[in-house]
N, C-alpha and C positions, 0 to 999 in steps of 0.2 A: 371420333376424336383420336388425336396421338398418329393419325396417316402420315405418314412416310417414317417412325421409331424406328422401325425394324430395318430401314436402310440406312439407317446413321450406322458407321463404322466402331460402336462403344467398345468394342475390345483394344481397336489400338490407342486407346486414352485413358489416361490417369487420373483418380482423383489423390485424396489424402492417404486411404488404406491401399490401392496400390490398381487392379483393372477398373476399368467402367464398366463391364460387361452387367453390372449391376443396376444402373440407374432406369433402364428401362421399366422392371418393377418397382424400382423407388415411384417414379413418375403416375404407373397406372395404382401405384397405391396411395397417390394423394386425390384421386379420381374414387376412391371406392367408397362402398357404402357402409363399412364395419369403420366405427372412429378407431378403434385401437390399430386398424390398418393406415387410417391417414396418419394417424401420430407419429406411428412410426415409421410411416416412409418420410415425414416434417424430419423428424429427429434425423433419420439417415440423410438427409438432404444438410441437415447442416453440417451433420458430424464428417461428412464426407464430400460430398459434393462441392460446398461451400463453406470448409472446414477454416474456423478460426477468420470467416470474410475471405479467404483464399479464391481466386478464380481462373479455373483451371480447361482448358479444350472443353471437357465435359459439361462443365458449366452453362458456356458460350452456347454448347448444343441445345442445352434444355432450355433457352429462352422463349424460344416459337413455342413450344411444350405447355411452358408452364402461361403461358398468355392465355393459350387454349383451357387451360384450366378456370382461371380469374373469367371470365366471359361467358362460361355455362354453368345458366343458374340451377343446374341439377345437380351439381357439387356442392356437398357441402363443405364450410369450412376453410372458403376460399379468401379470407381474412386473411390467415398464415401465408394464402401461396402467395398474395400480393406485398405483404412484406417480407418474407422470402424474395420477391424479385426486387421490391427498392433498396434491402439490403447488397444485391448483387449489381445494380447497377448505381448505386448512389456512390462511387467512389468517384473523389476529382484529383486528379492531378495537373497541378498546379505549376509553375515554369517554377520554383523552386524546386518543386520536388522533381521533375526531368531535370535538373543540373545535377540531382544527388544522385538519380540510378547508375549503375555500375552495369558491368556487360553480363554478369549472370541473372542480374535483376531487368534485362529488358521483356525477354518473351512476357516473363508477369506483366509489367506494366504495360503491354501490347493487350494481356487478355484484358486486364481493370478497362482500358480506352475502349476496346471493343464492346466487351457487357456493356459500359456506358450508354455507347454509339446505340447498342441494341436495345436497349429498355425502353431509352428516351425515345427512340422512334418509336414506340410502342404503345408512350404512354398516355396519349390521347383516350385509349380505351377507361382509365382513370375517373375519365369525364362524367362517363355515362356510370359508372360502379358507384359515385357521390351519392346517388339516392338509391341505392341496391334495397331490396328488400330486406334481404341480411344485413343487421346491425352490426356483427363484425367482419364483413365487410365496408359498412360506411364507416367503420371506425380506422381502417386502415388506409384507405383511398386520399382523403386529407395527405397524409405527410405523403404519399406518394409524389402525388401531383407535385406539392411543394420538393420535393426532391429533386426531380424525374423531369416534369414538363417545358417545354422552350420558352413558354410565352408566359414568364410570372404576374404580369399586367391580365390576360384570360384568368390565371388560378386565383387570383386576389378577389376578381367578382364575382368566382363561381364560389368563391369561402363567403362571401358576406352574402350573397344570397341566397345561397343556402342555409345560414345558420337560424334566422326567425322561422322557419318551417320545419327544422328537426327536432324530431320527439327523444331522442335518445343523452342526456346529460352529457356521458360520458364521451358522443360522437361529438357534441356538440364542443366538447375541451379540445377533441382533436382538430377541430374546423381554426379555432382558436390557436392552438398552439400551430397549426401547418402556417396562419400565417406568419409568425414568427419566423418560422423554418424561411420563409419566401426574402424576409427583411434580413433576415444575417445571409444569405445567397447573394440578395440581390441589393446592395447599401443606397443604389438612389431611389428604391422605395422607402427606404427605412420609414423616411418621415410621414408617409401615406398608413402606412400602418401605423407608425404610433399613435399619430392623431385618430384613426378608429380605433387602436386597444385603449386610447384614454377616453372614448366614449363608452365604451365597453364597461369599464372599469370603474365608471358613474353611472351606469342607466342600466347595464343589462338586467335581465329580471330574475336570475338567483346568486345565491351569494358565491357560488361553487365558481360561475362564470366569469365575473367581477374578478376573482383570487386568480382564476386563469391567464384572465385580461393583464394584471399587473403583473403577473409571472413574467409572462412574452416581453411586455413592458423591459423590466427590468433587464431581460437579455436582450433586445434588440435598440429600445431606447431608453436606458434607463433617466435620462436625462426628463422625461417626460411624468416621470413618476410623483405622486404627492409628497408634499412636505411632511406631511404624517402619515408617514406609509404606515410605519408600527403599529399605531392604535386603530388604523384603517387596516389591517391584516386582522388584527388579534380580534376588532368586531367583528368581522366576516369570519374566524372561527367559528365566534360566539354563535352566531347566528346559523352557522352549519350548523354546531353540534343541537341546536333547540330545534332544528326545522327537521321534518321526515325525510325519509330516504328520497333520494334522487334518484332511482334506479333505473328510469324511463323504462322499457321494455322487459326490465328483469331477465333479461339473455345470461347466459354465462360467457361472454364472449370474454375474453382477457380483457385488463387493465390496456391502456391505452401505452401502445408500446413507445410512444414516441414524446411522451408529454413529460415527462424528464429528461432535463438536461444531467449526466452522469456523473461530473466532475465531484461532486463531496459522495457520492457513493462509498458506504465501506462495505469493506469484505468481511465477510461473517467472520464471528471471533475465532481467531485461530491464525488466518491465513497472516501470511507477512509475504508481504516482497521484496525485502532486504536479507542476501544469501547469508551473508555472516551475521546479522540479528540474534542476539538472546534466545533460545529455544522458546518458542509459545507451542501454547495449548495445542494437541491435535484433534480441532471438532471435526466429526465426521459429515464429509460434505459430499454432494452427491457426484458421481464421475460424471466427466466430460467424454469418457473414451465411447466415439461408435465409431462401425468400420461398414463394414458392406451388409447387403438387407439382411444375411443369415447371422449376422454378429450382432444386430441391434438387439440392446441387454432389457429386458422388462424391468420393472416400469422404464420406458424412454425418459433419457433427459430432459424434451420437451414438456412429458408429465406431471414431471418430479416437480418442474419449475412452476407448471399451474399448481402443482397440489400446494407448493409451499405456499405461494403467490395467495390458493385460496383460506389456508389455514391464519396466514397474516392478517388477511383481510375480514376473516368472519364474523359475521357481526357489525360491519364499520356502516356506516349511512352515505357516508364516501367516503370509498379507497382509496380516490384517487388523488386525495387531499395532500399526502404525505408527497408524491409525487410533485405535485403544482408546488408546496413549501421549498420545495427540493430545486426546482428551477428560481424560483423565487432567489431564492440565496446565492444561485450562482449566478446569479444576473447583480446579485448589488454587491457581488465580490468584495469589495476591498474595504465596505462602508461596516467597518467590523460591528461598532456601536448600533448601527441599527439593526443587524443580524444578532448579536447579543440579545438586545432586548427582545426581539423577535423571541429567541428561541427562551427566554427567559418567563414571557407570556406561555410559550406552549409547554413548559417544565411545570406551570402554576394549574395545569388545564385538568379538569375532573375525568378529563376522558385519557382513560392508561393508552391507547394505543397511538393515543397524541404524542402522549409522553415518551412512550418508546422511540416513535420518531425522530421526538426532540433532542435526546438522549444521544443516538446515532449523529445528529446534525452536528449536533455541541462538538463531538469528538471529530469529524468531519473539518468543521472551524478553525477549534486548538488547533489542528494539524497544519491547516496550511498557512495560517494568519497569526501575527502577534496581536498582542493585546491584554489589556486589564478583564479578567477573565473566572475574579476572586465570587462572585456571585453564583454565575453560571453555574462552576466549581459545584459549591454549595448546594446547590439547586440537583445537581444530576445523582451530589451524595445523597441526599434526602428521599431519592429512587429505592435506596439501598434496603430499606425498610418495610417498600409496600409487599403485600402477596402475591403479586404476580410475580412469578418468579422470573416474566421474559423478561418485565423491567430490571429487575434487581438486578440481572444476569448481565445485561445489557449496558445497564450504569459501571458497574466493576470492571469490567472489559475497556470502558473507557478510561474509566479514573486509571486502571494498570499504565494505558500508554504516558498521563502526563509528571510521574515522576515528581520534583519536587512541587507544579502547579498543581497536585493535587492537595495541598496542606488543609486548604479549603473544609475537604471531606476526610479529615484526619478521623474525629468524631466518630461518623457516619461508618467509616469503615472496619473501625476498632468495634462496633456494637453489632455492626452484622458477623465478623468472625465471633465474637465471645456466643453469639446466640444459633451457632451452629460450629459448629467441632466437627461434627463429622464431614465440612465440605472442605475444610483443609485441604486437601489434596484428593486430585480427580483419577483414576482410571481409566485404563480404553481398552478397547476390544484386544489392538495392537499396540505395542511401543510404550516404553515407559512411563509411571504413574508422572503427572506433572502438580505443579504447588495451582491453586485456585487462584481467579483472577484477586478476590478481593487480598490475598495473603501476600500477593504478588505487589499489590499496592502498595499497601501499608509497609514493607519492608523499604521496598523504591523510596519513600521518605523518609528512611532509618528511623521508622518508630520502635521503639521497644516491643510494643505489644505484639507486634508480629513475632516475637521470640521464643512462645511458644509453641506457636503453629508447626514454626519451625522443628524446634525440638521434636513434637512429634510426628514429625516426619521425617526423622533420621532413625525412630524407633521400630518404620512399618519394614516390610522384610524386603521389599526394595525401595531405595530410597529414590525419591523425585528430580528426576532430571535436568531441573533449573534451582537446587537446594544452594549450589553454591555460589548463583550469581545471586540469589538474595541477601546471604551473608552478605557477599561483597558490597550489595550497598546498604546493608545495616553498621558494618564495619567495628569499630570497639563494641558498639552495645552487644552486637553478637558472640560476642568472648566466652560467655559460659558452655557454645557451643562447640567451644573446640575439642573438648572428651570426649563426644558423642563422636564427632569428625574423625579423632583419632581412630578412637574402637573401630567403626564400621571401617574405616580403611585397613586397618590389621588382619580383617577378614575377609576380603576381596579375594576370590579367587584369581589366582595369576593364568586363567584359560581365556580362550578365543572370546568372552565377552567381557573380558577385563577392563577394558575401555572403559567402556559405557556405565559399567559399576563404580570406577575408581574415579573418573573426572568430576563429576558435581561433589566429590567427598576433596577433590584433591585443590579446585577453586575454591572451595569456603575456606580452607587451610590458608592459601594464597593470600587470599582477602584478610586474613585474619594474623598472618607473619606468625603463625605458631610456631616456633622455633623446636620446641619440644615434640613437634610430631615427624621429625628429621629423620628417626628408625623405621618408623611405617612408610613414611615417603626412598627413603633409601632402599627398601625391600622392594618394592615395587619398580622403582627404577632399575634395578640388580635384574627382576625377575618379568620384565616384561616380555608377552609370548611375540611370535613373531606378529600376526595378525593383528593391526594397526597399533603393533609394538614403536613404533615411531611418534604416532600421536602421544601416547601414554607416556612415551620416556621424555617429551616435550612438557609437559604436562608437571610430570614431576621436577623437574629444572627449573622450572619456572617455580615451583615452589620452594625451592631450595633456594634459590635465590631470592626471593622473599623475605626467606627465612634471615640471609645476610649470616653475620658472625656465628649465630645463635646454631646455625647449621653446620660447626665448624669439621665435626665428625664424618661429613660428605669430602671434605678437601680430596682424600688421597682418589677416591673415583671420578672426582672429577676431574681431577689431572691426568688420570686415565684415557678419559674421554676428549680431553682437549689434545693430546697427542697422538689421536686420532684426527687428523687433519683430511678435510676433505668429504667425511660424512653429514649426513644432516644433523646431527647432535652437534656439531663441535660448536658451532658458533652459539648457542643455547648453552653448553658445558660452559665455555669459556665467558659468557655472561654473568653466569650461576659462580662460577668461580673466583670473577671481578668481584662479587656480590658479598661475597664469603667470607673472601682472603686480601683483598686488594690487591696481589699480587700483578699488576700489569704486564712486568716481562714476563709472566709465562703464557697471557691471553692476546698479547700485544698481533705474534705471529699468528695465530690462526683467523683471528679477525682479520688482517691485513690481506691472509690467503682468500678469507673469505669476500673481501672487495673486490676481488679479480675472479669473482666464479661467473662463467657464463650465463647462470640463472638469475633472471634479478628478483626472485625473493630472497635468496641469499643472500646479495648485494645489499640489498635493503635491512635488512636482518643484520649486517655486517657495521652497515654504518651506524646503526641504532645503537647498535652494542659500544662502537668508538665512544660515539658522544656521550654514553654513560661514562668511559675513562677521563671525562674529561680535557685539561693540560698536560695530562701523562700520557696522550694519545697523539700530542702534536705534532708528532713526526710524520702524519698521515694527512695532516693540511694537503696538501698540494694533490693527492692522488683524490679527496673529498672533492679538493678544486676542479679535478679534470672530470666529473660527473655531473657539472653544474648545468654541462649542454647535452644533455645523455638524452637518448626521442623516450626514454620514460617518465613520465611528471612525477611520480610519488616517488622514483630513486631522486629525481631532482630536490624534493625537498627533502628526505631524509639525509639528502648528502648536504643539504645547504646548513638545517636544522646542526649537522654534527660537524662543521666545517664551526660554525659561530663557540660549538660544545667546547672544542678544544684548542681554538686558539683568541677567542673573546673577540674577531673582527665582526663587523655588523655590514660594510658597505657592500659587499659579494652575498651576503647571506640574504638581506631585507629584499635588495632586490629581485633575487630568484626567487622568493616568498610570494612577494607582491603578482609577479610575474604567473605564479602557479594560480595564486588568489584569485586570479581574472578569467585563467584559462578553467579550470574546471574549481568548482562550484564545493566540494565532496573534501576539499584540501582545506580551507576554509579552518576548523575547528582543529585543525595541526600547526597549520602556521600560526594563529591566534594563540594556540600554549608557546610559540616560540616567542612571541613578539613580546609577551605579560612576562617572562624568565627574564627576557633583556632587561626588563623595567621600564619606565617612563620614556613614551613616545614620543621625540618631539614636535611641539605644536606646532604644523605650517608645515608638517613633512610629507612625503605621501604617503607614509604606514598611516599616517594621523588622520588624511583624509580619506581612505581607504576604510579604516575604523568606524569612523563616525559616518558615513556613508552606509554600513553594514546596521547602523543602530537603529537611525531612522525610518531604514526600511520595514514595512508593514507582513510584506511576504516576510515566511521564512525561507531560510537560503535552503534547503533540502527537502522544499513542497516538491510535489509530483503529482501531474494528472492523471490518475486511473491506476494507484498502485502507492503502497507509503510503507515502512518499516520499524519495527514496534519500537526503536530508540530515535526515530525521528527529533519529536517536539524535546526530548533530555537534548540529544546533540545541540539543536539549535541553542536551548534557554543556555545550555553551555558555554555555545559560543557570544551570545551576549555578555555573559560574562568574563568573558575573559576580553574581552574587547573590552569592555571600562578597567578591567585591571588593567589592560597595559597601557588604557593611558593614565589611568590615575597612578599610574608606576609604582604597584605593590607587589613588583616581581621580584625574585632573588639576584638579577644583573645591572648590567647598565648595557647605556647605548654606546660609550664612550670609543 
């Protein structure tokens, strides 16, 4: 095995961490006989070789390699190597995406064709791996072929006749789901496959298999599917959860890597993929970092991911249930109601690990889909209660993300905080103490009751670092809190972590316009150290300005500040100052110097500030006017937004709105507060159908495949709203 390794050139090729000179014992260590040596040469083989689906010279090299591996049955373990290779060769590029490469993205896209070029000629060996002795081996071979193979009409007869003669449940989803994989590749089978998965899906002979069939279904034909999917779904739970395990061979091979479609996946609680988001929790998740074989960190990531994989799992009769549900839903996409109900049935289900699922899917839903959603709601609050604490944990982390649609689980949520006090607020190994999801909830819906959580968490000796965006949407009710806010900022050390102590005490103030905590916020601004003495003196401006008149004692520093032209404070001073004093002609100049900074946060920050001056600003029309064609869209609208601010025209402004509307997606919930201020849209205009175009649509305007951000589903229901404000024209303007 591995003849001719040692004459490959691996030093002069790169992977992720940086030589190759490494992958040759990566290679003989998926060949050896100690598992904790294959794993972690698997582990180093992604982390590095094919870091992040990356494919790199080195990559290319190990394909003969790794062939040689999948093909001797003295390996064990060669499951991993064969989807290690459909991962490296399953990339398509598409005549789209060659119109979008650029010249530093060619070599890449040279290697993806090539690994292609190389697997697929390969992948006949596929053939003969279908009925491997090893179960996880047959378990991976399926999507292979359906990936990989030239002739999808060959792979379609080797999946259906293979599938009455395998003993394994779990290979047997994969036989099922590959052909899926073969109908979305190849669209003039589609209809050849559907009509077998709707046999499937009536006749086959477990329930597991049946749920599979309509899975595929649903992503390849959903057209094909029963009128009563729902109560044909929620029976075949039924019927899972009464019947014994399905284990076929009792292997530990992994779950079925491919039998989920990904798209409502969510990231363990914690994670967000929106950079400027609300701070969330930080759950400790397991690292991604490998580098070359002597850095591979114990337990390997591939490990960690079975162990989680087996601790979710344990005890299930099938695992792989949750999965197949999983494709299920992303195959009837849009059909909200019947996915509701769906996961409505699995919220009602005796079995918690159902439930957890359903939990996860629910939040999955909210996120990408509108809809009446008051039950579900209900149903995921009612989680909130039981003793397992994954559910409980699981439901709160949802209900956090939907903001006011959680009203639902108002209830639900007020009786799990009153009956634990102490999980008010979590702790971590690192980084500061954060408020718990359930407290995080129930605040997002300005309930009162969240007021004391609160409270006592302005009492612990560091306060939690998202204390003052909860104020902020508790808002007056949170008012008893501003003593506490005051005090703990009086005592802020003004040293190199003053930041990070003073901002969550210095946004609940914000949120709150305490006017009366002007001396503690003034100290702080006075006494900010140099180390992100910037952030902090931004911080407090912003609350000074808040503060408005009530803060009138700040005047004479801020005038200070605003005759400082040119730093990053001024335009902020001279906001704070509008804010204060009304004095225009003293903020008039800085702002104006600030429209001409070459930075366009500045610029932007600059016009924002105009439009607060309103008609006292108008003298800066025409300089607004010349930024309407600027190559940056967000200075576009902020200059449009402050162009309408201060001199009342609408015909330059709507248009460059509409215009941003179209072009990016993310602008959307800015222009919508501009258009509900005008007031009443007129009917038959194109603001008007632009509107109601936004309302009827099903998606929300800020879903995202494979990645969402904890203010998501708030931003959207937001901009629904303000989309009926402005045309029911309960804004403060006119169109006129």
């Amino acid at each position: 095995m591995f003849s001719g390794i040692d004459e490959v050139d691996w030093a002069s090729m790169e992977h992720a961490y940086g030589p190759a000179d490494d992958v040759p014992e990566l290679l003989r260590g998926l060949a050896s006989a100690d598992p904790a040596e294959r794993e972690a040469a698997l582990d180093g083989m992604y982390g590095a070789v094919h870091h992040q689906g990356d494919v790199y010279a080195c990559t290319l090299a190990c394909i003969p390699f790794l062939f040689e591996l999948v093909v001797d049955p003295g390996v064990q373990d060669r499951g991993g190597v064969v989807e290690l290779l459909t991962s490296i060769g399953g990339f398509d590029l598409d005549e789209d995406d060659e119109a979008e490469i650029d010249e530093d993205e060619i070599e890449g896209a040279a290697n993806y064709a090539m690994a292609a070029a190389a697997v697929t000629a390969g992948a006949g060996v596929f053939f003969e791996l279908i009925a491997d002795e090893d179960p996880g081996v047959r378990l991976a071979a399926p999507l292979a072929l359906a990936t990989l193979h030239r002739h999808p009409v060959r792979v379609l007869a080797l999946l259906r006749e293979r599938l009455p003669v395998e003993p394994d449940e779990e290979v047997r989803l994969a036989l099922v789901e590959a052909a899926g994989r073969v109908a979305l590749r190849h669209r003039p089978l589609a209809e050849r496959v559907g009509k077998w998965l709707g046999l499937l899906a009536e006749r086959a002979d477990s329930p597991g298999l049946r749920l599979a069939a309509l899975a595929q279904l649903a992503r390849c034909s959903p057209d094909g599917l029963p009128g009563d999917v729902v109560p044909v779904v929620a029976g075949l739970l039924r019927e899972m959860r009464s019947a014994p395990e399905e284990s076929g061979d009792g292997g530990e091979h992994a779950p079925a890597g491919g039998i989920a479609a990904r798209e409502d996946d969510e990231p363990e609680p914690g994670q967000d993929t929106t950079p400027d988001a609300e701070p969330v929790d930080p759950e400790p998740l397991p690292s991604a970092e490998t580098g070359r074989c002597e850095h591979v960190a114990t337990p390997t990531l591939v490990g960690q991911l079975r162990s989680l994989s087996a601790q979710e799992n344990a005890g299930r009769g099938a695992p792989w249930a949750a999965d197949l549900l999983r494709t299920l839903h992303v195959g009837l996409d849009d059909r909200v109601g019947d996915r509701t109900a769906l996961l409505a049935d699995q919220l009602r289900s005796p079995d918690r690990r159902q439930r957890i699922d359903a939990v996860r899917m629910s939040g999955g839903l909210i996120r990408a889909w509108r809809g009446p959603y008051e039950e579900l709601v209900a149903l995921v609050g009612e989680q909130l209660s039981d003793p397992e604490p994954r559910l409980a944990e699981a439901a709160s982390h949802v209900l956090e993300e939907l903001f006011g649609l959680a009203a639902p689980a108002a209830d639900a949520l007020a009786a799990r905080l009153a009956a634990d006090p102490g999980s008010w607020v979590k702790t971590w190994a690192s980084g500061p103490p954060g408020l718990s999801s359930t407290v995080k909830a129930l605040a997002r819906l300005g309930d009162a009751r969240a007021v004391p959580a609160l409270a006592g968490a302005l009492e612990l000796p560091e306060v939690a670092h998202d204390v003052g965006f909860a104020v902020g949407h508790l808002g007056a009710t949170a008012r008893p809190l501003a003593g506490a806010l005051r005090r703990r900022l009086a005592e802020v050390e003004l040293d190199e972590g003053a930041y990070d102590r003073a901002s969550p005490l210095l946004a609940g103030l914000t949120a709150l316009r305490a006017g009366e905590a002007a001396p503690e916020v003034l100290r702080v601004l006075r006494g900010a150290p140099e180390y992100r003495g910037e952030w902090l003196r931004t911080a407090a401006l912003r609350a000074l300005g808040a503060f408005g008149p009530a803060a009138r004692e700040a005047v004479p520093e801020l005038r200070a500040l605003v005759r400082r032209p040119g730093t990053a404070s001024a335009t902020e001073a001279a906001e704070a100052l509008w804010a204060v004093s009304g004095d225009a002609e003293a903020v008039l100049p800085v702002l104006i110097e600030g429209l001409q900074s070459d930075q366009v946060h500045d610029r932007r920050a600059a016009a924002v500030a105009l439009g607060a001056l309103g008609p006292q600003a108008a003298v800066v029309a025409p300089r607004l006017r010349g930024l309407l064609a600027h190559e940056e869209l967000w200075l576009r609208v902020d200059a449009a937004i402050a162009l309408w601010e201060v001199s009342g025209r609408t015909r330059e402004t709507v248009g460059a709105l509409l215009t941003a509307w179209e072009q990016n997606r993310h602008v959307r919930v800015r222009v919508a507060e501009c258009l509900a201020r005008m007031g009443p849209v007129p009917e038959g205009s194109a603001a008007a159908h632009v509107l109601r175009s936004e309302l009827v649509s099903v998606r929300r305007h800020n879903a995202m495949d494979g990645g969402y951000g904890s203010h998501d589903i708030h931003e959207d229901e937001k901009l629904l709203a303000l989309c009926r404000q402005a045309l029911r024209g309960t804004g403060k303007g006119s169109t006129s």
